[in-house]
TORTI-597976 format. One record per residue (C-alpha): residue number from 1; residue in one letter; chain; y, x, z. Coordinates in steps of 0.001 Angstrom, whole numbers. Each point is the difference from the previous one (the first is absolute). Layout:
<rs>
R  resi  resn  chain       py       px       pz
R   NUM     A      A        Y        X        Z
...
</rs>
This chain:
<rs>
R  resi  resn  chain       py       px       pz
R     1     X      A    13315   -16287     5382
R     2     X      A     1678      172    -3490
R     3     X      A     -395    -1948    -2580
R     4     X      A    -2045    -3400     -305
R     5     X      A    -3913       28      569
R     6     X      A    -2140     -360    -2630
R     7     X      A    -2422    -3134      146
R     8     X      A    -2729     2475      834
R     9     X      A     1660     1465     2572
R    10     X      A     1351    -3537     1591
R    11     X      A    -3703    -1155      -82
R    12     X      A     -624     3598     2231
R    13     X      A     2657     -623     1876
R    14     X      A    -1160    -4005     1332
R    15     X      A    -3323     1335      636
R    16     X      A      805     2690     2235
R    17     X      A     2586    -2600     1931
R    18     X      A    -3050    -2430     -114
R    19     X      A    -2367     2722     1756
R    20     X      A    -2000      251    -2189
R    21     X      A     -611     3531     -119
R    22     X      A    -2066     2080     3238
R    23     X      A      129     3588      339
R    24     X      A    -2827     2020     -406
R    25     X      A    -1556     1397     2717
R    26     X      A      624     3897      329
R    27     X      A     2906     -456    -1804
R    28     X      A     2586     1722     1933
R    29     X      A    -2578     2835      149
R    30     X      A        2      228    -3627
R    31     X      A     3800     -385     -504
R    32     X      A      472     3189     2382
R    33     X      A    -2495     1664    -2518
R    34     X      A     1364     -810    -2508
R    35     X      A     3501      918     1021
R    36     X      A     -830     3603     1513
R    37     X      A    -1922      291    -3794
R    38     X      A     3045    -1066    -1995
R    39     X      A     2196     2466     2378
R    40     X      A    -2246     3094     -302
R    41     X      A     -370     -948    -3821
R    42     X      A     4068      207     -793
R    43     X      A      707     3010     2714
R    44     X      A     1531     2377    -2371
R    45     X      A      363     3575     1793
R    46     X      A     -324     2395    -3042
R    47     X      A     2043      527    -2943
R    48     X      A    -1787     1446    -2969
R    49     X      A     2153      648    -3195
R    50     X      A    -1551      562    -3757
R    51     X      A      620     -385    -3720
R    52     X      A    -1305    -2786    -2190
R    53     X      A      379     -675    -3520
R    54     X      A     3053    -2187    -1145
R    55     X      A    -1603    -2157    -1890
R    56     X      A    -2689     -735     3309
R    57     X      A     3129     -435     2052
R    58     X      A     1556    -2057    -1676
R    59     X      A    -3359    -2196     -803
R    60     X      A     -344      132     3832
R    61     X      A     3581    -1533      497
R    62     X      A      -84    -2504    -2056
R    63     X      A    -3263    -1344     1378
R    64     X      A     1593      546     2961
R    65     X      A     3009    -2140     -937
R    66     X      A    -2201    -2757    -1496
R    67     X      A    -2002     -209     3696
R    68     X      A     3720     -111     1819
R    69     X      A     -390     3796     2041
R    70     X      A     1413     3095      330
R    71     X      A    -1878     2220    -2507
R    72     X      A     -916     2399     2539
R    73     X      A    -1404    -2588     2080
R    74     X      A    -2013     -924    -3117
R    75     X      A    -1169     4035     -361
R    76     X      A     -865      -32     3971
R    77     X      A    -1931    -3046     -144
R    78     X      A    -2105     1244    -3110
R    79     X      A     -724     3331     1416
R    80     X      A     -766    -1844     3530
R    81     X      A    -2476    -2310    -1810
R    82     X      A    -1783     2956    -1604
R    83     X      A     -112     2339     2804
R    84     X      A    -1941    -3135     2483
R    85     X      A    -2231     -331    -3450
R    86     X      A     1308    -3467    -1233
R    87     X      A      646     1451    -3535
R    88     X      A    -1551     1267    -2372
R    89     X      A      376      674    -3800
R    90     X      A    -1438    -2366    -2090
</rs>
């Protein structure tokens, strides 16, 4: 591990070693879920190429840069989110 531990994390840390914490029942079920959802979700197997304004690209990057990812990760993840319904304009 690098670094040192915050005191949050230290007080995380004794309570796990101090079993304090119980898995949930079905929860290896759900993980698998989960994981085959997160897998299907970031399978890439088309490329699509088109224009976009400079000035929206480089908004896009920069938010991009501010959130620490790629910008096209950023563009993928928007157009994800609004294709499953999860955004809207406001």
């Amino acid at each position: 591990m690098k670094g040192k531990l915050s005191r949050e994390e230290k007080e995380l840390l004794a309570s796990v070693e101090a079993g304090e914490w119980r898995s949930v029942p079905g929860g290896e079920a759900r993980r698998k879920r989960y994981q085959r959802q997160a897998q299907a979700m970031f399978r890439k197997d088309r490329r699509v190429s088109l224009r976009i304004a400079t000035p929206d690209l480089e908004a896009i990057q920069r938010r991009a840069a501010v959130e620490g990812l790629p910008y096209q990760t950023l563009m993928g993840s928007i157009l994800h989110k609004y294709a499953q319904g999860r955004l809207r304009e406001s």
